[in-house]
C-alpha positions in Angstrom: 0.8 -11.5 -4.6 1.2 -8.0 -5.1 1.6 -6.9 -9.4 4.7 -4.6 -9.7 4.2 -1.2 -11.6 6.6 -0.8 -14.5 7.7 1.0 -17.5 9.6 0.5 -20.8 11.6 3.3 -19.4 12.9 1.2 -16.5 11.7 2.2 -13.7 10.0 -1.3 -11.1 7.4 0.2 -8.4 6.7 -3.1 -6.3 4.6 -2.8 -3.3 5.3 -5.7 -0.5 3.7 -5.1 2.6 0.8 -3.8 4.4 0.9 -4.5 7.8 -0.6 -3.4 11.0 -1.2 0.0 9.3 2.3 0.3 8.1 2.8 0.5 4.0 6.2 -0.4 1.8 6.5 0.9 -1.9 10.2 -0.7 -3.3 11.0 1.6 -6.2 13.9 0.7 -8.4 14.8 2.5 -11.3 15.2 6.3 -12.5 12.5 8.5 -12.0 12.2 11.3 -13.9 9.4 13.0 -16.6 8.9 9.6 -18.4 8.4 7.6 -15.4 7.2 10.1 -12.7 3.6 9.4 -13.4 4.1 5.8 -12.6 5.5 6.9 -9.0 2.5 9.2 -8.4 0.1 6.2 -9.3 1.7 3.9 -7.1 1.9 6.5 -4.7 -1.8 7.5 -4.8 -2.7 3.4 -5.0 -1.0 2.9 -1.6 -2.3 6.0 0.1 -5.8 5.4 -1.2 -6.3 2.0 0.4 -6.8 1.4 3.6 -5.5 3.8 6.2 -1.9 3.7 6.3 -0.3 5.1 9.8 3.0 4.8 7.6 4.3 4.3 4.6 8.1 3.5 3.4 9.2 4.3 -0.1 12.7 2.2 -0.9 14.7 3.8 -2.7 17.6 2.0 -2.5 17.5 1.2 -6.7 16.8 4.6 -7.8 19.7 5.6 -9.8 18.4 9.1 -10.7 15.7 11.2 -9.3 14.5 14.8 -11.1 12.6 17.2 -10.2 9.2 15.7 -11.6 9.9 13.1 -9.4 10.5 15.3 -6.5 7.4 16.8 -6.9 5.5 13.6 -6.7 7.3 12.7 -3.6 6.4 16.3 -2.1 2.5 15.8 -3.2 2.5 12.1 -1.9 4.4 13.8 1.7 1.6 16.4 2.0 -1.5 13.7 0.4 0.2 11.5 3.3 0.1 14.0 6.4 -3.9 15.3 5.4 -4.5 11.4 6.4 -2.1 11.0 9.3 0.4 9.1 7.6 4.4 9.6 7.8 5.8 9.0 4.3 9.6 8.0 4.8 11.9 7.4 2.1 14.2 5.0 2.9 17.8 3.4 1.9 18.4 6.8 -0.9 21.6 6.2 -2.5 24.3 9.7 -2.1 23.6 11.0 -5.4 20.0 10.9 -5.0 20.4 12.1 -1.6 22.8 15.0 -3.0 19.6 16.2 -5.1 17.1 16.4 -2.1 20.1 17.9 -0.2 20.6 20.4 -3.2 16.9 21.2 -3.7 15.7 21.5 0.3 13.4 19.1 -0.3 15.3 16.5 2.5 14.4 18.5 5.0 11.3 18.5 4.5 10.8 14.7 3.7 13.5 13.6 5.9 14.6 10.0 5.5 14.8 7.0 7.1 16.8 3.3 7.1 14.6 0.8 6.1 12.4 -0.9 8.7 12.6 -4.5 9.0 8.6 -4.3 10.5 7.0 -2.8 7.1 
């Protein structure tokens, strides 16, 4: 059974499925400067095992999401398409949205409902 990343800062980083090339990272929590390092090493953990034609982040218990945390996703988006990967985030609550919205970055991530096959 997979071992969920977390902090004393609350922040949960549990990933649940690899299948058929397809990756699923369920983050819950705020991510910001204390806890943005534990994203990019989940992050990096997922993308450096084996290949991954996909990979879903849930966000769907992120409460708060800064911009060290946006960078991470932005690095893990472009680590993701060098391997061929499409890194979806999935289920972002509106004020997390608003800030990807607010900072261009939606556009470039885009986002996506969860998938019931990851």
């Amino acid at each position: 059974m997979p071992v969920p990343w977390s902090t004393p800062s609350h922040l949960s980083i549990t990933p649940l499925a690899v299948t058929e090339g397809r990756g699923l990272l369920v983050v819950i929590g705020e991510i910001d400067l204390a806890t943005s390092g534990e994203l990019a090493a989940a992050l990096a953990d997922a993308l450096g095992g084996p290949p991954l034609s996909a990979l879903e982040v849930d966000f769907a218990g992120v409460r708060f999401l800064d911009s060290s945390g946006i960078l991470v996703l932005l690095r893990a988006h472009a680590r993701a398409a060098e391997q061929g990967c499409r890194l979806t985030v999935t289920d972002v609550r509106p004020a997390v949205r608003r800030v990807l919205e607010i900072t261009g970055v939606l556009a470039t991530l885009g986002l996506g409902s969860a998938s019931p096959a990851c």
